[in-house]
Phi, psi and omega in degrees: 000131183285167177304317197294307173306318188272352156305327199247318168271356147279340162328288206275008193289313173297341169281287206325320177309289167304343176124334230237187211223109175302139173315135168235162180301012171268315175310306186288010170250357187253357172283312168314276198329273211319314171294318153312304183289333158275348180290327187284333174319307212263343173313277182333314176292333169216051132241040163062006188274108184299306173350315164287352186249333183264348160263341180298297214278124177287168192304299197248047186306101171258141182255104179252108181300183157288345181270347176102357182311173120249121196256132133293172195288317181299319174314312199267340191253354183264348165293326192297094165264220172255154196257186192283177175294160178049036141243132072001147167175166142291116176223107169285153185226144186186165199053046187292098188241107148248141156243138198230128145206128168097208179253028188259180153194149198207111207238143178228140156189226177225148177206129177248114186244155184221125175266118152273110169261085183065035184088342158237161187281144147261146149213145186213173185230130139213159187277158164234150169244132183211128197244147187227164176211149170251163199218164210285355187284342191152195160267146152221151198288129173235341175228167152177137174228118220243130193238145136311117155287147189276184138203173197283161177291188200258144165290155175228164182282177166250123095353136193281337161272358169296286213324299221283355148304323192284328192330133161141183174282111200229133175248145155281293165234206193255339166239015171230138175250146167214114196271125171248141185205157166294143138216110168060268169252350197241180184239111188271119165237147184236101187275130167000122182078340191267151188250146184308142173218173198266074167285119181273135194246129171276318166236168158330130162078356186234077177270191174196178202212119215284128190127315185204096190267000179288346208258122159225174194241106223228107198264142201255161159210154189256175203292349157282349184073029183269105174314118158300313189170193187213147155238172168294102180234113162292111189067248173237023182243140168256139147233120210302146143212147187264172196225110194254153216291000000 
């Protein structure tokens, strides 16, 4: 046996071992099919055809949107319209990943979209996770769960004396601090342990930090328009820091 050959069957003695299987050209067709078969799903959504989504979609199908909802097949195949007058669109499917046992498969990827809304262009990303099984009608979708990616918002200038409003020291407890200072045209903050980061403002009194589009920083003022502090608002969750004199 040459070294290469006896190199590949121990190889795979050792995937047998572990449970798992070297990829074979059936696995690479049914990773095609399954990529094909999600593009006419998202082909389908925004050319209104349900017919592709009630054939696709198993009997018992749990569905997790992007809004956090949970769908059933009736549901997900009575949504599939014609999309409205003035609106358009795309959903691309890309970074396409299968892993397979069995008669199971279980596919991640990105689908990308560009909306035409009424004269102007959207675009948004979400990752999907999707588990398919096959059945004698074929493969069909038995799970899937779907995220909005976030990405960051478009920035606005500042006045450097609008900036030198935010300037100063704001605490979390008594030992954790976020130091904000001027560099120029921008705003450097530095938290207690942390290495300095940049806040970028989407609107007056609302920054965020280029990277981490969940987090924004939402600065407060009282009825003279004198800043108190800001809070941390994670999602729909807040967090206070005070503004010390």
């Amino acid at each position: 046996m040459k070294p290469i050959d006896l190199f590949l069957a121990i190889l795979a003695a050792l995937l047998m071992a572990l449970g798992m299987r070297p990829a074979s050209a059936a696995d690479a067709n049914v990773a095609a099919l399954l990529q094909q078969q999600t593009q006419e799903l998202m082909n389908a959504v925004t050319d209104g055809k349900a017919d592709i989504w009630r054939r696709y979609l198993d009997d018992e199908v749990i569905y997790s949107a992007e809004d956090g909802l949970v769908k059933n097949k009736k549901q997900l195949v009575a949504e599939i319209t014609p999309l409205p007058q003035g609106i358009s669109g795309r959903l691309e499917v890309t970074q396409f990943k299968t892993t397979m046992q069995g008669r199971v498969a279980v596919t991640n990827y990105v689908a990308e979209e560009v909306e035409g809304y009424h004269g102007q262009t959207l675009r948004a990303h979400y990752r999907s996770t999707d588990t398919w099984i096959e059945t004698p009608a074929g493969w069909r979708l038995l799970a899937s769960q779907v995220l909005a990616l976030r990405t960051d918002p478009r920035a606005i200038e500042l006045s450097s004396s609008k900036l030198d409003e935010y300037v100063g020291v704001y605490t979390l407890t008594p030992a954790i601090r976020y130091t904000i200072s001027r560099k120029g045209n921008d705003l450097m903050a530095a938290r207690t342990g942390r290495k300095p980061e940049w806040l970028q403002a989407e609107v007056a009194d609302y920054f965020f930090v280029a990277g981490d589009p969940r987090i924004r920083k939402v600065f407060q003022r009282d009825m003279h328009g004198q800043i108190t502090g800001f809070v941390e608002r994670r999602e729909s969750w807040d967090i206070l820091w005070r503004r010390q004199p």
